[in-house]
Each structure stands twice: as C-alpha cells, then as structure tokens.
DSSP file (Angstrom, degrees, kcal/mol; ACC not computed):
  #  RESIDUE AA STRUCTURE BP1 BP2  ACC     N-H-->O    O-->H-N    N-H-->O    O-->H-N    TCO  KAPPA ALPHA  PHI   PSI    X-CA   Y-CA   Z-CA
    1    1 A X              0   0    0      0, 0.0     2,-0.5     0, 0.0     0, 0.0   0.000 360.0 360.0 360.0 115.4   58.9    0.9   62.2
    2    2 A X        +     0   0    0      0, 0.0     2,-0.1     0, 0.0     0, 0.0  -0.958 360.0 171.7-125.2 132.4   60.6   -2.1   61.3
    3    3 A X        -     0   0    0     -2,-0.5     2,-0.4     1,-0.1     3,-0.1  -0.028  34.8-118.9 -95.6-164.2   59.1   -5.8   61.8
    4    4 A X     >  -     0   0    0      1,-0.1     4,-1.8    -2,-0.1     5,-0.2  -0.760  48.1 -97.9-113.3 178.1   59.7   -9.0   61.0
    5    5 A X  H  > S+     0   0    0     -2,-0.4     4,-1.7     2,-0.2     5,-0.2   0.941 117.4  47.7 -73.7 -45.3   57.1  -10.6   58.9
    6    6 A X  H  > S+     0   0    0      1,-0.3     4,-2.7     2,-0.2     5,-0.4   0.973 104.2  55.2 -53.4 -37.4   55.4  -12.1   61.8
    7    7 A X  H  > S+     0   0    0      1,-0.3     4,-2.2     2,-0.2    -1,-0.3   0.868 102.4  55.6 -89.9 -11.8   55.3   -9.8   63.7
    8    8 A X  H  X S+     0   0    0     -4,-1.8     4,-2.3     2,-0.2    -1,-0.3   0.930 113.0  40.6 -29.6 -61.5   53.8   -8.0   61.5
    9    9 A X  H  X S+     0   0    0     -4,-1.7     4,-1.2     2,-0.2     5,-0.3   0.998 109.0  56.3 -49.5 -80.0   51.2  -10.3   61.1
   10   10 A X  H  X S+     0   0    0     -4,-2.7     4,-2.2    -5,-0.2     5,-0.3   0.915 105.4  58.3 -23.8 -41.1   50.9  -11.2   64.8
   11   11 A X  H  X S+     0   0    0     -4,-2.2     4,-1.8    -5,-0.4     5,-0.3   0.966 111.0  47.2 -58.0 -64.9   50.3   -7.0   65.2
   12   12 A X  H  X S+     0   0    0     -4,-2.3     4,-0.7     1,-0.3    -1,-0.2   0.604 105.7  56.9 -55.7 -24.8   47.2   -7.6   62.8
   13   13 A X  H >X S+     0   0    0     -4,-1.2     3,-2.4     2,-0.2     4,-1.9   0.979 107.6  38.8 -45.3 -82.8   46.1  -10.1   64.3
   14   14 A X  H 3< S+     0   0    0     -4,-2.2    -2,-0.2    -5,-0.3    -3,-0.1   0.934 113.7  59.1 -47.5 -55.0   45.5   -8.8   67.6
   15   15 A X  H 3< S+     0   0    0     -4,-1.8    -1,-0.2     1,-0.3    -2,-0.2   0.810 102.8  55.3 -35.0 -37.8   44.4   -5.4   66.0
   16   16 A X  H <<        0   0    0     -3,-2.4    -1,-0.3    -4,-0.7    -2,-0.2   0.993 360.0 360.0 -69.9 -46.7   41.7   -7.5   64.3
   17   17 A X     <        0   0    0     -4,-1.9    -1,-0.3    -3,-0.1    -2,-0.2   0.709 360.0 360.0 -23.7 360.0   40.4   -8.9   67.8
C-alpha cells in the first residue's frame, strides 16, 4: 500500500470515527 502522507492521515482519521 502506498499513500501519500495525507492520505494516510485522512485514512486514520475516518478509521478513528
């Protein structure tokens, strides 16, 4: 899996919800 650094973050985000 390769992200970008947002979207990484953006994924964790939602995960967290």
């Amino acid at each position: 899996i390769k992200l970008t650094a947002q979207e990484e973050v953006a994924l964790e985000l939602r995960a967290s919800q």
